[in-house]
N, C-alpha and C positions, 0 to 999 in steps of 0.2 A: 521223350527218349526215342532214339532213333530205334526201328523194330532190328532183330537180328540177321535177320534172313536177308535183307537190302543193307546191310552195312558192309562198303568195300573201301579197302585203305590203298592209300597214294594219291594222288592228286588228281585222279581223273585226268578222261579227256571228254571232249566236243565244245558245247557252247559256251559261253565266258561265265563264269558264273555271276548270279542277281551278288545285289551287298546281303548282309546278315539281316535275316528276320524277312527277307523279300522273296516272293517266290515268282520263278520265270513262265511263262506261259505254257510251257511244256510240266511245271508242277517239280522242278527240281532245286535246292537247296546244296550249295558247292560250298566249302570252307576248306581253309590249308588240313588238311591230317584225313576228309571226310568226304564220302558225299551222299547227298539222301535221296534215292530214284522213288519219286511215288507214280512214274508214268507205265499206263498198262501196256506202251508198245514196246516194252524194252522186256525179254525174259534173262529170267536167271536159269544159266545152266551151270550145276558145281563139278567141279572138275578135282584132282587129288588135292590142292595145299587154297586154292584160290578159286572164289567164281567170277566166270566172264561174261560180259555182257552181249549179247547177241541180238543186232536190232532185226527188226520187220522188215518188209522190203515198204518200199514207198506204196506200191497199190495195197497192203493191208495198215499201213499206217492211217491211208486218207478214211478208206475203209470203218476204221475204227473210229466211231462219234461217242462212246461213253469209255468211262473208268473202270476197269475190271480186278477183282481182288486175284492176286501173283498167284496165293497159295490158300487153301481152303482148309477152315479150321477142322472140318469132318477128315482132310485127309492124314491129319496128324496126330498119332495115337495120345491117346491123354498121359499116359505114363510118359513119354516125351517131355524133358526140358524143355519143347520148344512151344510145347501146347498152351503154355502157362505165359508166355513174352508173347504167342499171338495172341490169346483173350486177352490178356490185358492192353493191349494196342486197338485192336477191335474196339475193343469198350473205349476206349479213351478217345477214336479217332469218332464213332457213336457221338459220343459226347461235346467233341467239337462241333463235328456239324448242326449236333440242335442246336448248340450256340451259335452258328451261322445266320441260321434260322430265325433265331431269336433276333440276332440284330438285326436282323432284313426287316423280319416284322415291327421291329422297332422303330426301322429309319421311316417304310413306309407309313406306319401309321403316327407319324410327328404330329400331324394336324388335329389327330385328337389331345394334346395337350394345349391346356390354353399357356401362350407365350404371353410372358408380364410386358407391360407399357417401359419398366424402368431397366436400363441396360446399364453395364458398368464398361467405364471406360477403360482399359488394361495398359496401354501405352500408345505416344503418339507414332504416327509411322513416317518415313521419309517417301516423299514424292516417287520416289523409284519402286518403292515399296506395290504401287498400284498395278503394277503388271501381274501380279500374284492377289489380286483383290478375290477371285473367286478361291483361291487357297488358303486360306487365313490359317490353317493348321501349320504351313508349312513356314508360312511369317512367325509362328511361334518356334520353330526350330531355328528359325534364322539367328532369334532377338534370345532367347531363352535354353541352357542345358536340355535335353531328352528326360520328357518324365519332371519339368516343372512347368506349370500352369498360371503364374502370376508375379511380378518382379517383385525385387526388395533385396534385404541384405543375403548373402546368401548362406551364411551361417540360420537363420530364420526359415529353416525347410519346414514341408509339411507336416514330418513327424514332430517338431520343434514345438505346431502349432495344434498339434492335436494333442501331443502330451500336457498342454499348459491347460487343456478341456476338461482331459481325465484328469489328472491330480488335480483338480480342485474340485471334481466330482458334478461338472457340470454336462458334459456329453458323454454319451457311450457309445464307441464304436467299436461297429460289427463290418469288417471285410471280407466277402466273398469269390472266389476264383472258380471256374471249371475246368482250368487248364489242367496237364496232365502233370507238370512239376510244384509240389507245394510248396516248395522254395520258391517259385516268381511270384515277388510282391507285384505284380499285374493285377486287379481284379476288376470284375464283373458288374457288379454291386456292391452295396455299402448300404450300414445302416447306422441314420444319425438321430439319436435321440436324445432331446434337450430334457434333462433333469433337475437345472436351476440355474439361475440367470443371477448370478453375484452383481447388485447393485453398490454405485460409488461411494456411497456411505457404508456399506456394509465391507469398504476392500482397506480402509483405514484413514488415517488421520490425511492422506494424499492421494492420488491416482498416481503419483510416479514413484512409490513405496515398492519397493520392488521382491518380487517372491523368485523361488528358485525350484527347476525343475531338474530330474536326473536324466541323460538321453546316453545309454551306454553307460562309458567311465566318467563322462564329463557334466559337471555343474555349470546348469543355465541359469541368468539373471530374464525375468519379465516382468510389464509393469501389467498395467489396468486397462490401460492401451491398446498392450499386446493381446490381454484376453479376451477385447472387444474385436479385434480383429479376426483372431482365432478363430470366432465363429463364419465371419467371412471366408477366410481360407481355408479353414475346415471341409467346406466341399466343395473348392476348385480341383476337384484331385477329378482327370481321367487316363483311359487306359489308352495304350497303343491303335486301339480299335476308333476309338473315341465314340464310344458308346455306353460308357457310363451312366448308370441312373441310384441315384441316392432313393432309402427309405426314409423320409422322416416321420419326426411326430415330437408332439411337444407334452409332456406330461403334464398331470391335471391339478399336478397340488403347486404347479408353478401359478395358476392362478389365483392362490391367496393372499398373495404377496400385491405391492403396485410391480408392475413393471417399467420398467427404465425405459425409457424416449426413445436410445438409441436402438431397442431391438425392433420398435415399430420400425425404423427404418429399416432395421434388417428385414423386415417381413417384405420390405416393399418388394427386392430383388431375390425371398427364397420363399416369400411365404403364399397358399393358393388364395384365391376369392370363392366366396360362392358357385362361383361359373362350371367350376369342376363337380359339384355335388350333385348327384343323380338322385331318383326317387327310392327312396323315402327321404332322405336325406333332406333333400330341399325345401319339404313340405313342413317338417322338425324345424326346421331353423327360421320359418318364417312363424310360426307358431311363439318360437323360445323367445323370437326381437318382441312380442306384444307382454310378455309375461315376467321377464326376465328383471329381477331386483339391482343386478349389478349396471344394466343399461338404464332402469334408470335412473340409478345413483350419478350416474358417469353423466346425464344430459343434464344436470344442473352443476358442474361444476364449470369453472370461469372460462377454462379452455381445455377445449380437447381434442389434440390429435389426430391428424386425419379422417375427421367425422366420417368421410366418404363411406370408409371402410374398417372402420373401430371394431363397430358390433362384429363382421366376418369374422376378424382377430380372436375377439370372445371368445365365440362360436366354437372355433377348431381348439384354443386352446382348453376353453372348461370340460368339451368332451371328447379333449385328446383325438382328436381324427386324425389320421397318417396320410398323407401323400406322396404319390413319387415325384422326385426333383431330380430337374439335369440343364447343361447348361451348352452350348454352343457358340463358337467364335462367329464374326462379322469384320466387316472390313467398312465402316465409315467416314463421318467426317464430323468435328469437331462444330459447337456451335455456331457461332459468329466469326470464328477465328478459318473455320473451314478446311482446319488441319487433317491430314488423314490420321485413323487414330486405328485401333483395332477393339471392338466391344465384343463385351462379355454378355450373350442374350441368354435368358432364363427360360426355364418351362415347366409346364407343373402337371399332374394330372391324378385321378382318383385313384386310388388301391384299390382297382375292381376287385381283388380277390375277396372283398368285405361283404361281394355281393355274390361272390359263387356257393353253390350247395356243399355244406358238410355229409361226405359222404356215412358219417357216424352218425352224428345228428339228426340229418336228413332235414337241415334249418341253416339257413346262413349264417356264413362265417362269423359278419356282424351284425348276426341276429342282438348279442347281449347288447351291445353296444347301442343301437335299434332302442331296444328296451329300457338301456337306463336312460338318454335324452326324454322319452316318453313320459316317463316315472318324475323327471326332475323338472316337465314341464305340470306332471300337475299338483307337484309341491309348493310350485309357484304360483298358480292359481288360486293354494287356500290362505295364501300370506293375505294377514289383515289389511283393508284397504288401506288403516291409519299407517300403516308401516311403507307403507307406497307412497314418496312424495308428488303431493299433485301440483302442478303448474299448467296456468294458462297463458304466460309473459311469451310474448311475440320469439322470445330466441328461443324456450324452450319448446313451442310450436317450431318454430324452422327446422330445430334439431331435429326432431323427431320427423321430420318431415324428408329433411336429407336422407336420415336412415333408411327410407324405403325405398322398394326399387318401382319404375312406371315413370310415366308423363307429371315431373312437377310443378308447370304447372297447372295442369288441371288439378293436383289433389292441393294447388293452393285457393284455384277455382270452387274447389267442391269443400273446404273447409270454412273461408267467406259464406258460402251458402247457407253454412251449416248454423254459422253466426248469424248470420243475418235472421236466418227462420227463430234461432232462438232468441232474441233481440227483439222481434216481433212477438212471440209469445209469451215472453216477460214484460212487454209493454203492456200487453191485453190485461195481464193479470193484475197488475198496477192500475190500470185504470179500473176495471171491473170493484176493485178494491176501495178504492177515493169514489168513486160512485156510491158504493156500498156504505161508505163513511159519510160522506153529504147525507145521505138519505137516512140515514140513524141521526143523524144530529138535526136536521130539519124534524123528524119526530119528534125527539126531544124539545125543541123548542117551540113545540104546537100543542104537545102537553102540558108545557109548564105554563103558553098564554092562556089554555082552555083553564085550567087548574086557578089562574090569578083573576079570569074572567069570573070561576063562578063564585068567587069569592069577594069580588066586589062590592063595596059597599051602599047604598042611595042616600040620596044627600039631607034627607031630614035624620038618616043613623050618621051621616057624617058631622052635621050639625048640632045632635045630642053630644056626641063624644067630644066635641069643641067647648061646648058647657060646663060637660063634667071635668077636662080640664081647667078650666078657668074657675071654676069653683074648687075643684081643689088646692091650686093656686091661693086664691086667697083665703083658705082657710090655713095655709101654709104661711102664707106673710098676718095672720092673727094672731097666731097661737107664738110669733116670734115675738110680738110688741106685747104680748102680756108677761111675757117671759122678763120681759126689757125693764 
């Protein structure tokens, strides 16, 4: 809102005025009915019905290198109607500039967000289109209405796709402004928080079963489609600034469910890696990939998605980690075909706030957070071995081997080695063994000769016992013929 004290009606004069929403170098804003002087070489002097403007001469114009406030709040008594329309512009005009601020700090510090590998392609462009390659915001005014971010039907706005989120109670969004009208949907920030991911089975007998939303007075048709998309377009939203940064965060009991294919893909282009995770952070999550029941469950099934990066997936989603997300235009070219196209690049970066001092506390923010990754790492450690399936099969080795991060392959060098020394020491044991058994059974059969040695008979007792068979013999075939 325009302050009172610089509001003068009729159409002005001097320079042409900027369009709407633009401000001229001189810091003035012109519209039919208005004009808005925020320049300090211009005074106001009020006169009976009207005030006039009375400029500087040139040597104090040049003279003057900063912005000076017209009217000072100490000189206007507080009982004053008018003391109450300057605090509150003061503050307001406050408030913008730390938002300035904030976005400078923003734009410069880009390079600490890690930018994802996968870009989305938005639409192709026309060869003329490349004169404006370094403005790719402005190629979106060209191609696209003021205030939308991505093609399609155009009854399919963004509120369209954000109400299909919340009624079914899968996103919650939080939008935030510091502008000074809270009527401009413009904001600052936003916060997207995934609540539950409705898989194709769970959406009915079809994916093209169609559900309905309210938007205003009007009933909307969407499919399964539409809801999988919804999360895509859900945070193509930015502001006039184009400085937007999304909170996310993915809640924790979405992890008991499987998750649907299609939202690893969505991770590809919103979701972070490791790379963002500072200490302690990082040192947790390498801990959790050794311990962890659900990874691995996951590395003996037949296939699995994006091995690369599965576990990070886990990671952020079992212990709910937030990150800021935001996205910026490019001006490309298409692959093989060499088209100019305009992509949509990603960026991700850590919610430091997780790591600044609670001034209550006197303990980081995400001290709790901290603590229970810790707690549920050594939950994991007392699960019974037997409840751990073990594998030694060449692919569940690779898995596990993919999962880490370093030179692989030296840890397929140093895993070979690891066989090899054990392959050797289970030789030795083996033989030591079959040694140990030859030489028991050579005993045994040096006792049983000594044993049959000293039992042997000489040959005049071998000689009687030949007698007394043969006499019993025939006293065997006598006693049969007298029987006869």
């Amino acid at each position: 809102m325009d302050p009172p004290w610089v509001y003068i009606k009729g159409r002005g004069r001097g320079r042409t005025a900027p369009s709407r929403g633009n401000y001229g170098s001189y810091g003035t804003r012109s519209s039919q009915g208005s004009s808005y002087i925020s320049d300090s070489n211009a005074q106001i002097i009020p006169t009976e019905k009207k005030m006039v403007l009375n400029k500087r001469t040139a040597s104090q114009e040049e003279s003057s290198s900063s912005s000076q406030q017209l009217v000072s709040l100490e000189d206007i008594p507080k009982d004053s109607p008018l003391y109450a329309h300057m605090q509150a512009y003061l503050e307001g005009k406050k408030q913008k500039d730390t938002f300035v601020s904030i976005i400078k700090e923003d734009s410069d510090d880009i390079k600490s967000y890690e930018k994802l590998q996968k870009r989305e392609m938005i639409f192709l462009l026309e060869n003329s289109d490349l004169q404006r390659k370094d403005e790719p915001w402005k190629i979106f005014q060209r191609y696209l209405v003021n205030g939308l971010y991505f093609p399609g039907e155009s009854y399919k706005t963004r509120s369209y796709y954000e109400e299909i989120l919340m009624s079914t109670g899968s996103v919650e969004f939080q939008h935030f402004s510091t502008g000074n009208n809270p009527n401009e949907k413009s904001y600052n920030f936003s916060k997207f928080i995934i609540k539950q991911i409705i898989s194709a089975e769970d959406w009915g007998m079809s994916t093209m079963k169609e559900r309905q939303i309210s938007l205003g007075n009007t009933r909307m048709n969407y499919t399964y489609w539409d809801y999988i998309r919804a999360f895509d377009v859900g945070l193509h939203y930015n502001n006039d600034k184009h400085k937007h940064t999304w909170f996310v965060k993915v809640c924790a009991k979405i992890f008991a469910d499987t998750i649907p294919n299609w939202s690893i893909n969505w991770w590809s282009y919103h979701g972070p890696t490791t790379q963002i995770l500072p200490e302690p952070f990082l040192t947790l999550y390498k801990e959790w990939t050794k311990v962890s029941p659900d990874l691995n469950r996951l590395y003996h099934e037949d296939h699995v998605c994006w091995i690369e990066i599965i576990d990070q997936i886990y990671f952020f989603i079992e212990f709910s980690i937030p990150w800021i997300h935001k996205w910026t235009p490019e001006v490309g070219f298409s692959g093989e075909e060499n088209i100019p196209c305009l992509y949509r690049t990603y960026y991700n970066n850590f919610w430091d706030k997780l790591l600044k001092i609670d001034p209550k506390t006197k303990q980081l923010v995400g001290q709790e957070l901290i603590d229970s990754i810790k707690e549920r790492i050594e939950e994991y450690k007392k699960i019974h071995p037997k409840k751990i399936i073990e594998d030694n099969s060449v692919r569940h080795i690779a898995r596990r081997i993919s999962f880490q991060e370093g030179d692989k392959e030296k840890m397929i060098q140093d895993y070979l080695e690891e066989v090899r020394k054990n392959l050797l020491l289970t030789i030795t044991q083996i033989d030591k063994s079959d040694t140990s058994m030859q030489s028991e059974t050579s005993n045994d059969v040096d006792d049983s000769q000594r044993a049959e040695s000293e039992h042997m008979l000489s040959a005049t007792e071998l000689q009687e016992a030949e007698d007394f068979l043969q006499q019993m013999k025939a006293l065997e075939k006598g006693k049969n013929v007298k029987e006869t």
